[in-house]
N, C-alpha and C positions, 0 to 999 in steps of 0.2 A: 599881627600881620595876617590878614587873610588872602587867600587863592583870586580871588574877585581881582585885588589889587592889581594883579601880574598877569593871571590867566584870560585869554580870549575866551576858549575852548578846550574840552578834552574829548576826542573821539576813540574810539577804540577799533582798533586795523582789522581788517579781514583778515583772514589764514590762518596758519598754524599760532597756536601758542595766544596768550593773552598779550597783545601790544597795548601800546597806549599811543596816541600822538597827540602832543599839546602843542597850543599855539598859544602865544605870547601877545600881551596888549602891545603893540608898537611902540607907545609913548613909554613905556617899562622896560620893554624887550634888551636893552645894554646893560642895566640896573639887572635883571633879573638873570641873563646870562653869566654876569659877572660871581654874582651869589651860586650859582650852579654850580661853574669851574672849580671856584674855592675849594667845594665843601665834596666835588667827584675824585677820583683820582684818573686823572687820564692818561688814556693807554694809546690813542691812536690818534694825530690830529691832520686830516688832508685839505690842503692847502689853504688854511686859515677858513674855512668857507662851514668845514664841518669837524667838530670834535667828538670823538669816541670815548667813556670814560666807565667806571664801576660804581657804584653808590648804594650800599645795604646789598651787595652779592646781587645786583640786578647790573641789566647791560642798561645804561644812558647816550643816547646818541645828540647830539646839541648843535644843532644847524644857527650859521650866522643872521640867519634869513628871522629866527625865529622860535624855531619850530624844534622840538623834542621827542623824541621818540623814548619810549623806557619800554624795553621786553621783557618779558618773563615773569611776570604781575599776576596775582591770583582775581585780581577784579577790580573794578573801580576805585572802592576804595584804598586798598594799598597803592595806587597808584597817586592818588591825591594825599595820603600820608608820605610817601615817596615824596613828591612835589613842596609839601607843606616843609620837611626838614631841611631839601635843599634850599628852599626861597628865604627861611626864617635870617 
């Protein structure tokens, strides 16, 4: 499994702290949400649309639309190791 497979994009958020925000291939994007869920333990879920969850003592935020958010990442690469565990 590689990142190419699932992943659109990873940019990394302006402001405080090191964010990440990934965007999901479309044609992946249910396939690869589903593997996230699994493997997070989620904590907070608002109104189907967005789920809150923990993963490796990092925050994961997991939008229906897509789209990923993981804070608290020392840099790119933990970020796409992050990535790489959930999606396996």
């Amino acid at each position: 499994m590689s990142l190419k497979e699932y992943v659109s994009r990873i940019e990394e958020a302006c402001g405080e702290g090191r964010d990440f925000i990934v965007i999901l291939k479309y044609a992946k994007r249910e396939e690869a949400i589903r593997r996230i869920l699994e493997k997070c333990k989620i904590e907070h879920t608002f109104s189907r649309v967005m789920m809150k969850g923990k993963c490796k003592d990092r925050d994961v935020s997991v939008f229906i639309t897509g789209k990923l958010i993981i804070k608290g990442v020392k840099g790119r690469e933990e970020a796409e190791e992050i990535l790489e565990e959930l999606l396996a």
